[in-house]
MILUM-332579 format. One line per 2 residues: number of its first residue (from 1); their letters; for each residue x, y, z of C-alpha. Coordinates in steps of 0.05 Angstrom, whole numbers, always signed. Each point is the difference from the previous one (the first is absolute). Layout:
# residues N
NUM = a = X:Y:Z | ...
***
This chain:
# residues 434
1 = xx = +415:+1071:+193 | +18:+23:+76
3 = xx = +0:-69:+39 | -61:+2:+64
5 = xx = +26:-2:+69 | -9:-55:+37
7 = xx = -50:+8:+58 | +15:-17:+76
9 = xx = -24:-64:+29 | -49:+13:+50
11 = xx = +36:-33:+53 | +50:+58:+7
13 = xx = -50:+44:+0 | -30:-27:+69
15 = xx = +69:-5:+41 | +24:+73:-28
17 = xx = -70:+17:+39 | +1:-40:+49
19 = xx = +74:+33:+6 | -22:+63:+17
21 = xx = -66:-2:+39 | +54:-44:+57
23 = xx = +54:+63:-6 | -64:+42:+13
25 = xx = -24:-35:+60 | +67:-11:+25
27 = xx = +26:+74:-8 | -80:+12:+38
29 = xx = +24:-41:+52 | +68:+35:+8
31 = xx = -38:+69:+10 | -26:-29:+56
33 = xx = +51:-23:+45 | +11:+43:+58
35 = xx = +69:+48:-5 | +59:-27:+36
37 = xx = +37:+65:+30 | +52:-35:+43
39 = xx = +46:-22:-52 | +47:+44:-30
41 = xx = +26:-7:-67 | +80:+11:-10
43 = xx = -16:+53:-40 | -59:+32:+26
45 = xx = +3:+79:+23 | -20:+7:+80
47 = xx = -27:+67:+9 | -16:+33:+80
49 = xx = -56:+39:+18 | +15:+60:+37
51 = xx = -53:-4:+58 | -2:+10:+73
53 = xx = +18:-56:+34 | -8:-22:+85
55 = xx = +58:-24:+46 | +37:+3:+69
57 = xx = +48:+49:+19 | +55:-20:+56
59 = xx = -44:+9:+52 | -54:-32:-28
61 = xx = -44:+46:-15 | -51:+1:-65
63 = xx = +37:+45:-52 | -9:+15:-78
65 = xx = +42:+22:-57 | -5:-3:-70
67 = xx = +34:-60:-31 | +5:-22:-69
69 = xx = -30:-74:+15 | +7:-66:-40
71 = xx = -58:-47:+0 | +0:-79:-11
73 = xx = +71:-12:-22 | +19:-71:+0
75 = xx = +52:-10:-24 | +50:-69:-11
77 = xx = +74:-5:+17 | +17:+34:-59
79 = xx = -20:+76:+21 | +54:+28:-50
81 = xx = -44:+6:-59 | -54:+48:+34
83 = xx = +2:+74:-10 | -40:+45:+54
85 = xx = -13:+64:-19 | -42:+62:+38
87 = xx = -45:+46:-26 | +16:+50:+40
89 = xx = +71:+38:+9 | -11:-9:+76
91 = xx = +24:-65:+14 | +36:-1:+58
93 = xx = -49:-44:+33 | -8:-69:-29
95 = xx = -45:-52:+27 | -24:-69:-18
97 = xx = -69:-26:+20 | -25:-76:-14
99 = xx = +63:-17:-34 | +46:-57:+1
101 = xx = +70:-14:-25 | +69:-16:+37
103 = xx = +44:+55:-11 | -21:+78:-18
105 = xx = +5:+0:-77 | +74:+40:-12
107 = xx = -37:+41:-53 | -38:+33:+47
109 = xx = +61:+32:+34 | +26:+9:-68
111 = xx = -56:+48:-27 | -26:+24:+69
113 = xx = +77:+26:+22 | -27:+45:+56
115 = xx = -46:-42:+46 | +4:+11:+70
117 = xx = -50:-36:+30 | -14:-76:-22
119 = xx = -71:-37:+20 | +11:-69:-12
121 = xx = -40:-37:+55 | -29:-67:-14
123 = xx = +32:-14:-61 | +30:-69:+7
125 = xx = +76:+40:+1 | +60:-52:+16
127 = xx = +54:+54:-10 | -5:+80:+11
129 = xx = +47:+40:-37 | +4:+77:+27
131 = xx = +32:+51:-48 | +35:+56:+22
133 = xx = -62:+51:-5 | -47:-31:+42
135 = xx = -13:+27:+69 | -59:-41:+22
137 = xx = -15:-73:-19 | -58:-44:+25
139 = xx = +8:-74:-19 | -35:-31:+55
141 = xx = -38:-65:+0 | +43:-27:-63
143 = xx = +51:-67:+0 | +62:+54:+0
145 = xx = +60:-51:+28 | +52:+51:-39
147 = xx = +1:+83:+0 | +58:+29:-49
149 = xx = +26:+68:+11 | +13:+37:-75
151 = xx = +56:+54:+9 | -13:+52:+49
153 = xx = -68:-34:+23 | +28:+10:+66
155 = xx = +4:+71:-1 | -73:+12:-20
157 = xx = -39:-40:+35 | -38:+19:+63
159 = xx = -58:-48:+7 | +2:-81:-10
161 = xx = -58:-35:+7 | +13:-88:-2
163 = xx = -60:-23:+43 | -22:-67:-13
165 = xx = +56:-22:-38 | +58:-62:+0
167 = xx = +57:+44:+26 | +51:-46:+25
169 = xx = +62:+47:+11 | +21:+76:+1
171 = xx = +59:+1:-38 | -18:+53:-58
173 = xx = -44:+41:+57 | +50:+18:+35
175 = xx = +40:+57:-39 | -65:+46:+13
177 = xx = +25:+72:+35 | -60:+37:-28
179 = xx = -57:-52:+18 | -53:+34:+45
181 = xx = -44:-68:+0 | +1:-71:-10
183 = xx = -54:-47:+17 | +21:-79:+2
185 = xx = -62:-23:+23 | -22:-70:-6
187 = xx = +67:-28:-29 | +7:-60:+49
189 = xx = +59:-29:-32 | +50:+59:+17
191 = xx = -5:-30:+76 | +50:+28:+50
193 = xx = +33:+64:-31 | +54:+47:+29
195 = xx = -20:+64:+8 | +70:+28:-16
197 = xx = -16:-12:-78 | -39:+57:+3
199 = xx = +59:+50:+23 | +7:+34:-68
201 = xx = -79:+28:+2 | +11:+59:+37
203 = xx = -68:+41:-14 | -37:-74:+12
205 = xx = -59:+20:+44 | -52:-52:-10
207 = xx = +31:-75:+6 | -60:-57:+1
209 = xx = +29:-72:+9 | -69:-33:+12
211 = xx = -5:-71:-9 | +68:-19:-26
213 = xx = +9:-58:+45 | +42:+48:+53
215 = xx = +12:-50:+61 | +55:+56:+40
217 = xx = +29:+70:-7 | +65:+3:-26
219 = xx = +32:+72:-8 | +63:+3:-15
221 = xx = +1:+76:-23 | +69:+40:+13
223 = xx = -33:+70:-9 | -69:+18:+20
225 = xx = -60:+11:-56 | -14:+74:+28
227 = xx = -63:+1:-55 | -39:-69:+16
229 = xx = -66:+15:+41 | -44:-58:-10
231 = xx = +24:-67:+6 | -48:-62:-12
233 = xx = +12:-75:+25 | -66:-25:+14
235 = xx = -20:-72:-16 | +56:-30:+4
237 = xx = +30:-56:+34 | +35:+46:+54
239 = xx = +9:-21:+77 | +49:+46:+37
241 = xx = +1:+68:-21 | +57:+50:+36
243 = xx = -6:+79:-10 | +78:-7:-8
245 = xx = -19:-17:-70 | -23:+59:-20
247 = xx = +54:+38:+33 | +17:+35:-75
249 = xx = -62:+25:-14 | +5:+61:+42
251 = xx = -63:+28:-37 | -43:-57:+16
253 = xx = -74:+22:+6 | -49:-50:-20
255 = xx = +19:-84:+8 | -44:-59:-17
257 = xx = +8:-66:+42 | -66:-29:+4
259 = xx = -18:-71:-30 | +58:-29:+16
261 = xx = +19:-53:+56 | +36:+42:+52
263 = xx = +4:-21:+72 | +45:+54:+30
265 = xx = +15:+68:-22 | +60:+34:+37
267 = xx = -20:+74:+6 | +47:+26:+58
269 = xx = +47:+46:-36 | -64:+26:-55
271 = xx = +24:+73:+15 | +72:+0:-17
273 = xx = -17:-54:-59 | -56:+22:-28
275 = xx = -1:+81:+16 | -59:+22:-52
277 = xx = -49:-66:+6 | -72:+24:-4
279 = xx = -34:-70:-6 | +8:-65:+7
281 = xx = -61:-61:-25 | +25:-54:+39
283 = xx = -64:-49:-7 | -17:-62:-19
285 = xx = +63:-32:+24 | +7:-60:+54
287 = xx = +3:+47:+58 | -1:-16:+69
289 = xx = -41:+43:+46 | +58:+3:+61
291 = xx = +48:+23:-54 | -52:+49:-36
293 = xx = -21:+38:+61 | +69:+17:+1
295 = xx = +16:+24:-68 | -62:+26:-11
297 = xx = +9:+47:+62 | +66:+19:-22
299 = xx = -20:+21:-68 | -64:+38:+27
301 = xx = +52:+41:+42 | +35:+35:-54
303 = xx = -63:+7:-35 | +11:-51:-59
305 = xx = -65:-21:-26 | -21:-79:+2
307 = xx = -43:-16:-49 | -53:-52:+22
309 = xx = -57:-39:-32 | -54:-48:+26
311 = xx = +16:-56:+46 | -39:-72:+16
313 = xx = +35:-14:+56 | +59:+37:+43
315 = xx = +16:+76:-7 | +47:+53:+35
317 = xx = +2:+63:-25 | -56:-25:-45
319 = xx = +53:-45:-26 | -13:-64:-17
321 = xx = +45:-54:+43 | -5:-74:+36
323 = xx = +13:-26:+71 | +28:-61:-30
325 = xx = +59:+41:-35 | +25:+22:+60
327 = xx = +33:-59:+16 | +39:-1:-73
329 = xx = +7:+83:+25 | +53:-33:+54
331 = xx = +36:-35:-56 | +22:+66:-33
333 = xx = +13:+35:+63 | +54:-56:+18
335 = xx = +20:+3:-71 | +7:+82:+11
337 = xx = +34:-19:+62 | +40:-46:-39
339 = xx = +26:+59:-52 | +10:+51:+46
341 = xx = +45:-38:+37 | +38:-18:-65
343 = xx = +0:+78:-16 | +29:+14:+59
345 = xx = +54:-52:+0 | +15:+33:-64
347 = xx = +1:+74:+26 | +42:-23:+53
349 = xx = +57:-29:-41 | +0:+61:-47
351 = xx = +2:+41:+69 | +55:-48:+14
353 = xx = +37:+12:-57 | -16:+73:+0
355 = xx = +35:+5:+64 | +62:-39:-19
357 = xx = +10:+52:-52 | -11:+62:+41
359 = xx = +40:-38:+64 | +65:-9:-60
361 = xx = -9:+76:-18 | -8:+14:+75
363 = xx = +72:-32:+10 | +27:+20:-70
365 = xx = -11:+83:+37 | +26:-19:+73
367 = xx = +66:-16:-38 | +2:+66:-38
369 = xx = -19:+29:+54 | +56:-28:+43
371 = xx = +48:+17:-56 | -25:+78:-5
373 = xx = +15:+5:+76 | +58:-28:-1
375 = xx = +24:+50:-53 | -31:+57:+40
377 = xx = +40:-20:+60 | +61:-1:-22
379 = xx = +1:+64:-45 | +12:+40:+64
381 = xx = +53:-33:+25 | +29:+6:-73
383 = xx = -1:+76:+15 | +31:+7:+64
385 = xx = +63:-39:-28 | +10:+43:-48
387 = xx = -4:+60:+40 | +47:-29:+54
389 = xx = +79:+42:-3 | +52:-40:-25
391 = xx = +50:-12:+53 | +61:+35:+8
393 = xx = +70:-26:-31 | +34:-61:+25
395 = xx = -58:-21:+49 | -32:-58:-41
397 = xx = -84:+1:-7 | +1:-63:+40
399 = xx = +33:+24:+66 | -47:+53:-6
401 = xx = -60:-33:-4 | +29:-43:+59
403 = xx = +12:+60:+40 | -66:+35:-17
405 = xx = -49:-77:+12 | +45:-11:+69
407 = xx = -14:+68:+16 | -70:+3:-16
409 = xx = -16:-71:+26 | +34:+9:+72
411 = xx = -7:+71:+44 | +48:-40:+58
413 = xx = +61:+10:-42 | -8:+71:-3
415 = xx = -11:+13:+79 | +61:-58:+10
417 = xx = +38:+53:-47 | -26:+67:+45
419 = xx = +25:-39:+64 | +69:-13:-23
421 = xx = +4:+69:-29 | -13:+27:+70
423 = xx = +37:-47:+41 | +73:+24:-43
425 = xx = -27:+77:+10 | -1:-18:+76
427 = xx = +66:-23:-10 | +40:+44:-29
429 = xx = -26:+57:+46 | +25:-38:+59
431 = xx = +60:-7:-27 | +6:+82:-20
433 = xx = -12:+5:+78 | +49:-50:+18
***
């Protein structure tokens, strides 16, 4: 006889049920939660869409391309385990929109090997690395302290755009012959910068250094940027401004000035400085009216246009300006006074020692001179000893060079020799008669 089974209790029944009605409602519950597209798994697939997308050219003008664009990407500081893939075979336009993460993922230069142009605005960068494809690269309004240069980066890239950024230095900008444009806008910590660091960007034409904290012009170029035709400063801290600073920008068209804090602009020698200036937007500075009825005359003369805005108080040449600043105006003008005297203290000792040199070279050829005539002189004198005759036997040279000088220097012994000559003629013939 088979033995029975033995039947449940009904106490596991109820939890086994109750069990699975709460994995119901919680799995219920789970379906409803809204998606969460900003975070990235390590392993998750990132796939573009190939769509038209709006920007800014260099002139800042609305353009569109095609890019393949990545959406809501936040990613961690481990961006290594992220692959980005396009679904198109055109992919040399990349751009990220509402996306977040430090660094550009590496895999996305590893599987998208021929990108030249990068969109990666407002995404919370601290470091921008550009490979050696890219030509044109906008990374403004990011944290980028850091940019890294991969290979022949340098060689490639034309446009560079680090608006809005923490730029503190230069250093790996600077090696950058085929850059056409770079905009620096709104880095105040790079402060006071040389423009000599930009000597090596020879097709530069477009240079914006708004709001970097600039508080005076420093230029210490060797060789002029022949390519560089628009040149921005504005809102900085700048007081002084002298055209000699922009003496090696001989293409010069277009130059910004306005919202800074300048008092005296030194435009006397604007032709020979600045030979192809079209325009010049010098307000909203701490003009004085005295001083800009001056410059703004001068600038109106060769035709260099002022741009002008609306004014509360004060304007000449519908420029805004103060009364009060021309006192502080007579400050830099003593100051001016002040350096031009210095400069030409200093042209006078290098004319000083320019004329030391040429008075040493000046002496150096009297002396060869002297020397040449004296050899000239006495080569004739050479020849006319040499074609003397030799004088006869047993008369030495010196008796005859007695008798020839005494000769020569007296005619009286020659008559006192004539007059004895005749008086023994006389002589004898008396004594034939006799």
């Amino acid at each position: 006889m088979r033995p029975q089974a033995s039947e449940a209790p009904p106490v596991r029944g109820v939890a086994l049920a109750l069990w699975h009605v709460l994995l119901t409602i919680g799995g219920l519950w789970l379906l409803q939660l809204p998606p969460v597209p900003s975070v990235v798994s390590a392993v998750e697939i990132m796939i573009c869409n190939y769509e038209k997308f709006n920007l800014f050219d260099s002139m800042y003008r609305p353009r569109t391309e095609q890019f393949c664009v990545f959406s809501d990407v936040y990613l961690g500081p481990d961006v290594k385990g992220t692959d980005f893939l396009a679904s198109s075979l055109d992919y040399k336009r990349v751009a990220f929109v509402n996306s977040k993460f430090t660094q550009v993922p590496p895999s996305l230069f590893k599987n998208f090997d021929d990108i030249r142009e990068l969109y990666v605005r407002r995404c919370s960068l601290e470091s921008l690395k550009v490979t050696r494809q890219l030509e044109k690269v906008y990374a403004g309004s990011n944290r980028i302290a850091t940019v890294q240069l991969d290979g022949n980066a340098s060689n490639s890239l034309r446009e560079l755009y680090l608006d809005g950024n923490r730029m503190r230095a230069l250093a790996n900008l600077t090696n950058l012959p085929n850059l056409e444009v770079l905009v620096l806008e709104n880095n105040p910590l790079l402060g006071d910068i040389d423009l000599a660091q930009f000597e090596r960007m020879e097709q530069l034409w477009k240079l914006d250094l708004e709001r970097i904290g600039m508080t005076r012009v420093q230029n210490g170029l060797q060789r002029p940027l022949g390519a560089l035709k628009r040149l921005d400063l504005s809102n900085n801290a700048l007081t002084y401004v002298h055209v000699r600073m922009f003496r090696t920008f001989p293409r010069l068209e277009h130059l910004w000035l306005h919202g800074n804090r300048l008092y005296f602009l030194e435009a006397d020698q604007l032709p020979v400085m600045m030979p192809s200036v079209r325009s010049i937007v010098i307000d909203d500075n701490y003009w004085g009216c005295g001083h800009l009825a001056v410059l703004g005359q001068q600038l109106r003369d060769r035709g260099i246009v002022i741009r002008h805005g609306e004014c509360r108080t004060r304007a000449v040449h519908r420029v805004c300006c103060s009364d009060v600043t021309d006192v502080v105006d007579f400050r830099y003008i003593i100051e001016m006074g002040v350096r031009r005297e210095g400069r030409l203290e200093q042209d006078l000792r290098e004319l000083r020692t320019v004329a030391s040199v040429l008075r040493q070279d000046l002496e150096r050829m009297g002396h060869r001179l002297a020397e040449l005539t004296v050899n000239l002189t006495l080569r004739p004198s050479a020849q006319v000893l040499v074609l003397d005759p030799l004088p006869p036997d047993g008369v030495s040279k010196e008796s005859t060079d007695v008798g020839s000088s005494a000769t020569a220097s007296d005619g009286s012994i020659e008559e006192s020799y004539e007059e004895d000559d005749s008086s023994s003629r006389s002589s004898s013939s008396s004594r034939s008669s006799n």
